[in-house]
C-alpha positions in Angstrom: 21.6 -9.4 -50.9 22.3 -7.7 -54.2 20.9 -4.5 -54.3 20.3 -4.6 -58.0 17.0 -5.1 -59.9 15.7 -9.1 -59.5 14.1 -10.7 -62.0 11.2 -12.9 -62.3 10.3 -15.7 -64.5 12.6 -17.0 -66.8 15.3 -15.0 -67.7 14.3 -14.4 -71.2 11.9 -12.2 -70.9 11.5 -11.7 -67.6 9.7 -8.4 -65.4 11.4 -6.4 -63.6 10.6 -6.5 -59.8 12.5 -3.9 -57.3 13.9 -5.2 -54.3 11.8 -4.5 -51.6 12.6 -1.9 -49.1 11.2 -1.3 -45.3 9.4 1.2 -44.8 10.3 4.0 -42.5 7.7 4.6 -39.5 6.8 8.1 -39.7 7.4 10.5 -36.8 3.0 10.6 -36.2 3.1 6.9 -35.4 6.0 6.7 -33.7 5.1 10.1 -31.6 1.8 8.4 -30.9 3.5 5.1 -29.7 5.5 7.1 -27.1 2.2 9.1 -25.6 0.6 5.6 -25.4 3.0 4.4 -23.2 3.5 7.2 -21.2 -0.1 7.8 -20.3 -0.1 3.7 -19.8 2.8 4.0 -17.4 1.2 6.7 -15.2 -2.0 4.8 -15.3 -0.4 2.0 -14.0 1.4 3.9 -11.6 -1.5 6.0 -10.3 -3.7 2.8 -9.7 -1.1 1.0 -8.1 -0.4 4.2 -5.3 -4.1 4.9 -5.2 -4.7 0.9 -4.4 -2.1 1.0 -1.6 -2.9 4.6 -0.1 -6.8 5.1 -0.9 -8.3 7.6 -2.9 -8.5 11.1 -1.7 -11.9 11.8 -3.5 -13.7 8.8 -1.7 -16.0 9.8 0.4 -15.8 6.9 2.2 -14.5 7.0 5.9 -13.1 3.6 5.6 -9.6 5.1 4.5 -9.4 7.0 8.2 -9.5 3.8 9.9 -6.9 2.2 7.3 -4.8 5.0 8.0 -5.2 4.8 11.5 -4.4 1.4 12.1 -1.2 2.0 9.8 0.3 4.6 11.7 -0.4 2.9 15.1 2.0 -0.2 14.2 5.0 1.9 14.9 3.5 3.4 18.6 3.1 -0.6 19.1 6.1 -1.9 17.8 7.9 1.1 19.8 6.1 -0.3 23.1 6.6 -3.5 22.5 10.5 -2.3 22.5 10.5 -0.4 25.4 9.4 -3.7 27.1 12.1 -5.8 26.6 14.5 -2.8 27.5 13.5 -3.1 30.9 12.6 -6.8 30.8 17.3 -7.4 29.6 17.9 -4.5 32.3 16.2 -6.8 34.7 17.9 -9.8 33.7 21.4 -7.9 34.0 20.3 -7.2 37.3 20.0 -10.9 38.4 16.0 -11.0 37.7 14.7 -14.2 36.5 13.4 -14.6 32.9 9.8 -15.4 34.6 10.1 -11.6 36.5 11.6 -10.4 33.2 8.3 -11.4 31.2 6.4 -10.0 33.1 7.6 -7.1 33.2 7.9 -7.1 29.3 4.2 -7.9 29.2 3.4 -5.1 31.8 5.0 -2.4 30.1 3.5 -3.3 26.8 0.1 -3.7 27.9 0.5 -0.2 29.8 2.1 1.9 26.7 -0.3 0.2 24.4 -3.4 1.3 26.2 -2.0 4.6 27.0 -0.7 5.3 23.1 -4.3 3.9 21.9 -6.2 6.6 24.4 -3.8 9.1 23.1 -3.7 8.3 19.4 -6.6 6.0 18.3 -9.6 6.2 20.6 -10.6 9.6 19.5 -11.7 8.4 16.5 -13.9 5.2 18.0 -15.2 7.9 20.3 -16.4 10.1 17.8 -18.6 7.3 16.4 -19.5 5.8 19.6 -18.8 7.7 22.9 -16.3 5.6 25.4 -18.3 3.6 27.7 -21.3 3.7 25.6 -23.1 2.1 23.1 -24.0 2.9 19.6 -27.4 5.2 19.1 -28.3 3.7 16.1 -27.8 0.9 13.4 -25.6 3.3 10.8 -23.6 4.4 14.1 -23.2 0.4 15.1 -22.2 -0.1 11.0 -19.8 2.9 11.3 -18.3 1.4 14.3 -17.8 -1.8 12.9 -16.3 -0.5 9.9 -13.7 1.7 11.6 -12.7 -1.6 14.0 -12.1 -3.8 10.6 -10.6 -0.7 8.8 -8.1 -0.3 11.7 -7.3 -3.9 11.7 -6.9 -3.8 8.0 -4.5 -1.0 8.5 -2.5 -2.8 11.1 -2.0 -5.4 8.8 -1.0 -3.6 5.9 1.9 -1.3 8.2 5.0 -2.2 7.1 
């Protein structure tokens, strides 16, 4: 485009218009753009830990049982592991598979009740006492709250 002036109308007589030029944004807007998307990006970011981990200001217990159930998966998966060990050292030993599964069962079922008396049933206990049952109606709520919140938590492991 010819930088020149242009004219308009006929070109007798004619006004003068300037070419139009962009303007340049000015450091206030453009300093203004960049704080709007930083503080956007650690919105998003902060909501998107804070949904997956819980909030540390809630006074809600529900993120003890959630946390609870999460770091169980790996004492179960580890169980369900030391299972089959023995159940392929019995099968390289001549065992059949049906003395092999049971053994894997065994095993599981015996490190997974042991690692939940160890690791988990301390907190159930402190709501309701083992062997017990709940004193009240907020103490049978609690209860039933921790037992979803673990299950929630076993599901969200990874």
């Amino acid at each position: 485009m010819n930088q020149s002036i242009l004219w308009s109308g006929s070109a007798v007589g004619g006004t003068q218009v300037p070419p139009a030029t962009p303007s340049k944004p000015s450091a206030t807007s453009i300093g203004g753009l960049l704080i709007a998307l930083v503080l956007g990006g650690a919105s998003g970011l902060g909501a998107l830990y804070y949904t997956q981990h819980g909030f540390p200001w809630s006074s809600d217990t529900s993120s003890n049982g959630v946390a609870l159930g999460r770091a169980f998966v790996p004492v179960l998966a580890s169980s369900l592991a030391d299972g089959f060990e023995k159940a392929a050292d019995l099968l390289e030993q001549g065992k059949t598979v049906q003395e092999a599964n049971e053994t894997l069962k065994a095993t599981f079922l015996s490190a997974r009740e042991k690692a939940f008396q160890e690791k988990a049933s301390p907190a159930f206990a402190a709501i309701v006492p083992a062997n017990s049952e709940p004193k009240d109606e907020n103490a049978k709520k609690s209860y039933i709250t921790l037992f979803r919140d673990f299950a929630s938590g076993l599901r969200k492991a990874k």
